[in-house]
N, C-alpha and C positions, 0 to 999 in steps of 0.2 A: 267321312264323306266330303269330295270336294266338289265345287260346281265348279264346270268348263264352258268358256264361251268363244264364238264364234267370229268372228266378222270378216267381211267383203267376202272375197271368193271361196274363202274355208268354210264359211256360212251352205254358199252353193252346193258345194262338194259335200257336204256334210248333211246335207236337210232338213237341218237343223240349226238352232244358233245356240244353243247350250245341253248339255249333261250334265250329269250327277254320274259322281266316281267313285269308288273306295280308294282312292290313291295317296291319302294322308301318309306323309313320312318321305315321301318320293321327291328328288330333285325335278327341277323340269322336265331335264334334259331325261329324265327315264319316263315323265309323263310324254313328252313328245314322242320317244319311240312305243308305252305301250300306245300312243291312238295311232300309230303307223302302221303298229303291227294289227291293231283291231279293226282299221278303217283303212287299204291299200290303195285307196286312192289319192288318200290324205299325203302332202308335202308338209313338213312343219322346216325345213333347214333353213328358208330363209325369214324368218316371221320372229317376231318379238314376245318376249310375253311380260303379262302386267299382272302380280298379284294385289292382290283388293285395291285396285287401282293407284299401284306403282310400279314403274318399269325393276325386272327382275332379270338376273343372270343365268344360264342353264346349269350351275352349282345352286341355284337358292333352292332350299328345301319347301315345300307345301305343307301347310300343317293342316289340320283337322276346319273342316267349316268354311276353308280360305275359298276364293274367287279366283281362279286364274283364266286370264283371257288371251287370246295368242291372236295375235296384230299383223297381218302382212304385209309388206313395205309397200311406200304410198307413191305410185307415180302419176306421171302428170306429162303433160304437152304442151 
């Protein structure tokens, strides 16, 4: 099991700011498609993610227990 977190507007979207997954073994980039496919409102293409708080590539694998948090770019004015 992994836990998933949330922030700024995927928070919103979400109603949520974190999950619990069974997605142990799974690259990001297959965690970001299944919460697309489970959550259709959900964007993940342009957002970051951090496991146990480090920035990670959509090749890095998630292992069992890990934290993964997905980041959406920060703008400003």
């Amino acid at each position: 099991m992994i836990e998933i977190l949330f922030f700024a507007h995927l928070q919103e979207t979400m109603g949520q700011s974190n999950l619990a997954a069974p997605l142990a073994g799974k690259t990001v980039a297959e965690i970001k498609d299944w919460l697309e496919n489970e959550y259709p409102l959900l964007s993940l293409k342009q957002v970051m993610a951090a496991i146990n708080e480090e920035f990670a590539v959509d090749q890095t694998i998630v292992k069992d227990s890990d934290t993964i948090a997905f980041i959406p770019p920060i703008s400003g004015g």
